[in-house]
Each structure stands twice: as structure tokens, then as C-alpha cells.
DODREN-660832 format. One record per residue (C-alpha): x, y negated, z; residue number from 1; residue in three letters. Coordinates in steps of 0.2 Angstrom, whole numbers, plus 5000, padded with zeros to 4 digits. Layout:
REM residues N
[site [X,Y,Z],NUM,"ALA"]
...
//
This chain:
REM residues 258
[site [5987,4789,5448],1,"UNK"]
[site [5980,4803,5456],2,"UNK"]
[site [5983,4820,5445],3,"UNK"]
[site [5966,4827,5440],4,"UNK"]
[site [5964,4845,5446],5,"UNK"]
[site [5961,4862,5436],6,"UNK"]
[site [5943,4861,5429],7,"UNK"]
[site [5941,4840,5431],8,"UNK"]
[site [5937,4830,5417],9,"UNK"]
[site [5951,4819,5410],10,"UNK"]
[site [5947,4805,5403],11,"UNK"]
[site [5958,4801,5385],12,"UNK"]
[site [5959,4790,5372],13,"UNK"]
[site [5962,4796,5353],14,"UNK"]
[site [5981,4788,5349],15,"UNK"]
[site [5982,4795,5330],16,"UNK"]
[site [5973,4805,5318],17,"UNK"]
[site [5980,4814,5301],18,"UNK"]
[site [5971,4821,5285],19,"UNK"]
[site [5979,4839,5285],20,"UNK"]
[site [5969,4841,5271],21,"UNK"]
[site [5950,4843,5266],22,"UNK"]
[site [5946,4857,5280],23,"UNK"]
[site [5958,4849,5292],24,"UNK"]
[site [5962,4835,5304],25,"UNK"]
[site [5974,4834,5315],26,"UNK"]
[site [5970,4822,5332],27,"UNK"]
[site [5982,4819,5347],28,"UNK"]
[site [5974,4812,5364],29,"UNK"]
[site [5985,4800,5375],30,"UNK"]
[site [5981,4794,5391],31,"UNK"]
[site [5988,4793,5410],32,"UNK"]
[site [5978,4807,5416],33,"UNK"]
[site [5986,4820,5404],34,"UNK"]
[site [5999,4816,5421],35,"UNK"]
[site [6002,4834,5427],36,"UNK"]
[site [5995,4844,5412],37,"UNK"]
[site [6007,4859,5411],38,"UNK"]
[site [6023,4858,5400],39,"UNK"]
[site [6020,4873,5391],40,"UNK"]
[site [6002,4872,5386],41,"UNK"]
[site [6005,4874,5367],42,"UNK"]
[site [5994,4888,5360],43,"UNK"]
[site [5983,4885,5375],44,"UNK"]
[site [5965,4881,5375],45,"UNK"]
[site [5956,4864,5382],46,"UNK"]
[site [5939,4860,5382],47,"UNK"]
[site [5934,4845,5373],48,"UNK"]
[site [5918,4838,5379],49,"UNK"]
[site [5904,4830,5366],50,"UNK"]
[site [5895,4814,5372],51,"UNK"]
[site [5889,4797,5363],52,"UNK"]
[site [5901,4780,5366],53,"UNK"]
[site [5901,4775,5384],54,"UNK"]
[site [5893,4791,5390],55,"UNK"]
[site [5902,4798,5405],56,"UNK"]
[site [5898,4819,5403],57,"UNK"]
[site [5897,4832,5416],58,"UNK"]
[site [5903,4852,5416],59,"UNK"]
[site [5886,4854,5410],60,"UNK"]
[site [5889,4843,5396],61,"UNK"]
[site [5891,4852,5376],62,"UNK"]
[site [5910,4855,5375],63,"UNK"]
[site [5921,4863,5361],64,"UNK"]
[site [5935,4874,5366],65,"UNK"]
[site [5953,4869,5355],66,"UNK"]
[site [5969,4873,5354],67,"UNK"]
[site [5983,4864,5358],68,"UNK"]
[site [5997,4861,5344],69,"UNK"]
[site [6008,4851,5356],70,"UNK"]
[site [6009,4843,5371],71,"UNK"]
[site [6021,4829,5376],72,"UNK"]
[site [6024,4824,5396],73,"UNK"]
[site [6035,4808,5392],74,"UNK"]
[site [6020,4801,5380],75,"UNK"]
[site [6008,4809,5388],76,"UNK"]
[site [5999,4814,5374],77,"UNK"]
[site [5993,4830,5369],78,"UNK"]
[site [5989,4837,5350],79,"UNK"]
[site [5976,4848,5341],80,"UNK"]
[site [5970,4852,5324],81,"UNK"]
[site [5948,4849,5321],82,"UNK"]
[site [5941,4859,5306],83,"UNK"]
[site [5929,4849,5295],84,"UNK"]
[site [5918,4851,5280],85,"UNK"]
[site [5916,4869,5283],86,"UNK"]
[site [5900,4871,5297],87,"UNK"]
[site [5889,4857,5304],88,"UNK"]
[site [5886,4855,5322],89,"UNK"]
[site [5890,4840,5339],90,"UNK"]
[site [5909,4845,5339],91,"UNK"]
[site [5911,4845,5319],92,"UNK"]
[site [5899,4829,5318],93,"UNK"]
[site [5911,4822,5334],94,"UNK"]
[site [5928,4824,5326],95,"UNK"]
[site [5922,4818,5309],96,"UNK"]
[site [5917,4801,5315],97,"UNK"]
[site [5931,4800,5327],98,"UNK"]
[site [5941,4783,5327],99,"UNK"]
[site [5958,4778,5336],100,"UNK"]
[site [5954,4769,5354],101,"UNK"]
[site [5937,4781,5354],102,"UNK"]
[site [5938,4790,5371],103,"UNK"]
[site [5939,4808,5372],104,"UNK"]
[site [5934,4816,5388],105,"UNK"]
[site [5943,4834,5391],106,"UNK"]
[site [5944,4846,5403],107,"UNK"]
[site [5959,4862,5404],108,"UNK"]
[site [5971,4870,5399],109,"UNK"]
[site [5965,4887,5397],110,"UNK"]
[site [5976,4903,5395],111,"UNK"]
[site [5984,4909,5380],112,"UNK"]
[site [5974,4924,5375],113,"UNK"]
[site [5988,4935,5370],114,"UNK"]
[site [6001,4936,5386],115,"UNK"]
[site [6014,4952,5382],116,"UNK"]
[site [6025,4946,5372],117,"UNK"]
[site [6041,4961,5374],118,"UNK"]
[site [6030,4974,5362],119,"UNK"]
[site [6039,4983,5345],120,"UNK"]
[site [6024,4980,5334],121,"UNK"]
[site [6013,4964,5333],122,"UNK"]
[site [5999,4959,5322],123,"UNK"]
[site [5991,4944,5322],124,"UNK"]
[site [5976,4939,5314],125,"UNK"]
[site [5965,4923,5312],126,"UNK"]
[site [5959,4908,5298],127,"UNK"]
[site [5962,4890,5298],128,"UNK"]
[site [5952,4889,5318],129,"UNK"]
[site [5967,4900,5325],130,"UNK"]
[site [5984,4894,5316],131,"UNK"]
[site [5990,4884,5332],132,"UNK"]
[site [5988,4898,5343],133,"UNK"]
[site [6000,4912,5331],134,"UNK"]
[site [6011,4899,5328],135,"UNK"]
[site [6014,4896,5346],136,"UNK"]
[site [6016,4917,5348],137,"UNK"]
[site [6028,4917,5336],138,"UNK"]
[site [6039,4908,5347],139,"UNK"]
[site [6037,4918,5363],140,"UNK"]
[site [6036,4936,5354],141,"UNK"]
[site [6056,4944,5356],142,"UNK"]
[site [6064,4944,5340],143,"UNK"]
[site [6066,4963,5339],144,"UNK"]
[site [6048,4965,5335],145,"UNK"]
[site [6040,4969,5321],146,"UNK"]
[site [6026,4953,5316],147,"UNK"]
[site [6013,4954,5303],148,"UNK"]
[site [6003,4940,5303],149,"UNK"]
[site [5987,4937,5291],150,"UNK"]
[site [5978,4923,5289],151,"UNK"]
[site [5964,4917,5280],152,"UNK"]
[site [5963,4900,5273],153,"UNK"]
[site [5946,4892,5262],154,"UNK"]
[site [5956,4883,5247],155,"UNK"]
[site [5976,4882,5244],156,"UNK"]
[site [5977,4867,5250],157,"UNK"]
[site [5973,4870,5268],158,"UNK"]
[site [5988,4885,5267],159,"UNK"]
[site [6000,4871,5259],160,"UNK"]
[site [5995,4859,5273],161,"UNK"]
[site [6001,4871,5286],162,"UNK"]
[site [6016,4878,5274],163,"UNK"]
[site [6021,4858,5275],164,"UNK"]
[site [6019,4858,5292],165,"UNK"]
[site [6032,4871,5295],166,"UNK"]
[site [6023,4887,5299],167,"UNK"]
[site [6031,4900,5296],168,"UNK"]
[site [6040,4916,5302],169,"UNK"]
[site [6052,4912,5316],170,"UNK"]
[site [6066,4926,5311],171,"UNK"]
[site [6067,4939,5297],172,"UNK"]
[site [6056,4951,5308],173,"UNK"]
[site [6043,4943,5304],174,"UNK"]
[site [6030,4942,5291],175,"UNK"]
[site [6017,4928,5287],176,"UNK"]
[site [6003,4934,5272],177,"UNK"]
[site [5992,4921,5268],178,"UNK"]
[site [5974,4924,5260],179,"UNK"]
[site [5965,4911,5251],180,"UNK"]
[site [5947,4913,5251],181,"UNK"]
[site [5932,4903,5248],182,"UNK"]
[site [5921,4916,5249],183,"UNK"]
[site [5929,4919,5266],184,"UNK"]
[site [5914,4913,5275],185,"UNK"]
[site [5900,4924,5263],186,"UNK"]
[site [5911,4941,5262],187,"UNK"]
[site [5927,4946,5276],188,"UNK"]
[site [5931,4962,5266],189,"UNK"]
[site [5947,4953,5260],190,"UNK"]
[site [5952,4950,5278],191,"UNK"]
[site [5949,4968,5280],192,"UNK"]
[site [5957,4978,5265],193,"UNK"]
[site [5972,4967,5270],194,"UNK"]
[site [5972,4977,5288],195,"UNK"]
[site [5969,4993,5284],196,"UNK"]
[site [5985,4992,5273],197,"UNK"]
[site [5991,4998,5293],198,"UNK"]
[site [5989,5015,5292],199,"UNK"]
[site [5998,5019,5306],200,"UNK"]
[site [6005,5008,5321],201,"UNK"]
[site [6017,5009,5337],202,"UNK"]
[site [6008,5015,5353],203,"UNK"]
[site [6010,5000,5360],204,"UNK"]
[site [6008,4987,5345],205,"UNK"]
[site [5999,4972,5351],206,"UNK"]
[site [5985,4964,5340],207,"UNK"]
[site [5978,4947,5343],208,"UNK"]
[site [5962,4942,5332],209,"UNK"]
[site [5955,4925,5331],210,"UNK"]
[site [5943,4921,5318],211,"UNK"]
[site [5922,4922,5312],212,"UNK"]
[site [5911,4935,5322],213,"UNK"]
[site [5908,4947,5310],214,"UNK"]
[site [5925,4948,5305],215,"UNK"]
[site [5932,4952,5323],216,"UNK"]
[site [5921,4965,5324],217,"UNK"]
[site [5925,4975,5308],218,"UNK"]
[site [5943,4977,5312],219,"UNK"]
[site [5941,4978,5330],220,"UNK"]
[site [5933,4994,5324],221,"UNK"]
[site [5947,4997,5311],222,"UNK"]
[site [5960,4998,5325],223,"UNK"]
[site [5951,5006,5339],224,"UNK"]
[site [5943,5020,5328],225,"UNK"]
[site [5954,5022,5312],226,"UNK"]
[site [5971,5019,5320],227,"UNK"]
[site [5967,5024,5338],228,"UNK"]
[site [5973,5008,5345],229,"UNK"]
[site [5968,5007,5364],230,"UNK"]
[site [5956,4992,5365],231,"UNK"]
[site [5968,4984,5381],232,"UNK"]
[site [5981,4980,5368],233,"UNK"]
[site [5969,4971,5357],234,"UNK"]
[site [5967,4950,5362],235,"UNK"]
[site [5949,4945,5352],236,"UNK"]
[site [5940,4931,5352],237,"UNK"]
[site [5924,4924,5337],238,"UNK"]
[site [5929,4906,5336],239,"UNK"]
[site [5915,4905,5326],240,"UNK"]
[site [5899,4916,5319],241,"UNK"]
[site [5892,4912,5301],242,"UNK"]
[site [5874,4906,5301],243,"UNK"]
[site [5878,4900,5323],244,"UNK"]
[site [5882,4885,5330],245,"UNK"]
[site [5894,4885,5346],246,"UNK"]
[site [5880,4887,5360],247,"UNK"]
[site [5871,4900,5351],248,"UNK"]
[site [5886,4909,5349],249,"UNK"]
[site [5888,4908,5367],250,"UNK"]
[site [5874,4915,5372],251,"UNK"]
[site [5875,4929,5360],252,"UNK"]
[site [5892,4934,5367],253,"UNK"]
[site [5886,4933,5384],254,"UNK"]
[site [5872,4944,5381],255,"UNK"]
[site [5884,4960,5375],256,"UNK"]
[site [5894,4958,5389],257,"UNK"]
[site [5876,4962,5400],258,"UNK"]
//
């Protein structure tokens, strides 16, 4: 079969999906023209396109940007997590009627958002959307370096879902604080308080951010203004803006960078 290129769509099939917990499903996508998707794409992005059954979409089509928990050469088949029962929208409304045998149209990988990996000082930061990518940066970060990560989760049982699921720090190094929020959505002050514990970092500490609009923003500003962290050493990226659906977030983000 011929391999798709960079940017084609793949066509998939869902093979298996799990109740993490409320918030949480977990999905893998099988299918012969995963054939030649990179080995190491784990804590990468792919774009998951949203179209009705036997609908063949385009580039231009809607599409929903995931990351990947784990992909598999030999079964061909490649994992991510979907968060449900939190927003409404085409992606959330997708996943939460998804079936095994639907077909799943995809297109990717994307880079990793956080690409140094030999700093003294990380500190990572996201929410229930962003756990696949840390956990996949705790793995390449060199085990020398200091790690605190924070993340955000809507109820207990999301955190114990991803506690089960063997997330966790990868040597003694490192430090995982979990906040458990429902109010996380309303109110990110939590998220916030919890950073500026940091009163003082290593000039070339890395931070990588993945979580609601707002939230990014308020300790984007922490770190550049408070702890005089240059903004190159900061990966972040709003997976998600209270009161916005995907598209519109788009367009809002493409509209600062103008």
C-alpha cells in the first residue's frame, strides 16, 4: 500500500475505546495507512478531521488537533485520550457518539511543542487536554533536571484515572502536583497561586503550558514579568478558551498574531 505523505489524510478505523472516567475517553485508531507514521510520534499532535458517516472530508474540512498517547508500528494502530462532558462542540459531539469499526479520517503527526530537553529547571503545566504531552516529556527530559509539573484536573476521579494509568514522575527529580478543581473552568486563580510559589528559576529553566486561554495568558505573564523568564524558553499553547468553540478560538489566535 502506498505510504500517505506528510499532510494527507489517512483514512482509519476506531479499534477500541475505554471510559477513563467521566471527563475522559481514551480511543485508539487502527488501519493500514498508519504504514510509515513515525515511531516516535508519542506526545505529538494529529489532526482528527470531523465529518458525518460516509462523508469523505477535505483539508478544508473542521478538524480537532489531539495528542498522541502511543503509537504502535507492528498493529498499526495509534492512541489518544478525547475529553467529554466538559464543552459542547463537532469534535466533542464526534467522540461522544463514536462507535468501534466508525471510520476516523486523520491527518499528521505534528511536532512536539517543547523540543529542549538537556535544561536544569523544567516546569510544566497543563489540565486534563495536555496530560499525554507531559507525560511523554517526562521521558525525554535528562534525569539531572529539576521537574515540577502542575496539573489541573475537574473532579478526583479524572486524577485517579491518570494516577491508574501510571502517570507519574519518571525519577526522584521530579515532581507531579495535582489540582482538583471544578471550578477550574469559572476561576484559574488556583492554577496561578500554584506558579507563583516560583519565586525564582534558573536562567535557562524551560516551561511548557498547555491548557484554557485565559489561564495561559495569566502566567505567561507571571514568568515573563514577575520571574523575568525570556519568552523563547516558554512553549504555550490555549487548547481551549471558556465561552469559544475550536474555530473561534482559531480565529482569535490568528488575529494577535496580526
Amino acid at each position: 500500500m502506498q505510504q500517505p505523505k506528510k499532510g494527507q489524510l489517512r483514512q482509519t478505523h476506531i479499534s477500541q475505546i475505554s471510559v477513563l472516567s467521566n471527563h475522559l475517553l481514551r480511543i485508539s485508531l487502527s488501519g493500514e495507512a498508519l504504514i510509515g507514521f513515525p515511531e516516535d510520534a508519542a506526545g505529538d499532535y494529529f489532526k482528527l478531521f470531523i465529518c458525518e458517516p460516509n462523508e469523505q472530508p477535505t483539508m478544508q474540512s473542521i478538524k480537532r488537533s489531539y495528542t498522541i498517547k502511543e503509537f504502535s508500528s507492528v498493529n498499526q494502530t495509534l492512541i489518544f485520550d478525547a475529553v467529554i462532558n466538559r464543552h459542547n462542540g463537532p469534535a466533542t459531539n464526534w467522540v461522544r457518539q463514536a462507535k468501534v469499526g466508525d471510520t476516523a479520517y486523520i491527518a499528521g503527526p505534528g511536532p512536539k511543542k517543547l523540543v529542549t530537553f538537556n535544561a536544569s529547571q523544567y516546569i510544566l503545566i497543563g489540565d486534563i487536554t495536555s496530560v499525554n504531552a507531559i507525560r511523554q516529556y517526562l521521558t525525554l527530559i535528562h534525569s539531572a533536571a529539576k521537574v515540577d509539573v502542575y496539573i489541573m484536573a475537574p473532579t478526583e476521579q479524572d486524577k485517579q484515572a491518570y494516577l491508574a494509568d501510571r502517570f507519574c514522575a519518571q525519577n526522584p527529580n521530579q515532581q507531579v502536583h495535582w489540582l482538583v478543581s471544578e471550578e477550574q473552568t469559572i476561576n484559574n486563580q488556583t492554577l496561578l497561586q500554584a506558579i507563583q510559589q516560583h519565586e525564582q528559576l534558573k536562567p535557562d529553566t524551560q516551561v511548557f503550558m498547555a491548557c484554557e486561554a485565559s489561564c495561559v495568558r495569566q502566567i505567561k505573564s507571571y514568568l515573563t514579568e514577575n520571574l523575568n523568564l525570556p519568552r523563547q524558553q516558554i512553549a504555550a499553547s490555549a487548547y481551549w478558551k471558556q465561552g469559544l468553540n475550536s474555530d473561534q478560538l482559531s480565529i482569535e489566535k490568528r488575529a494577535e498574531q496580526q
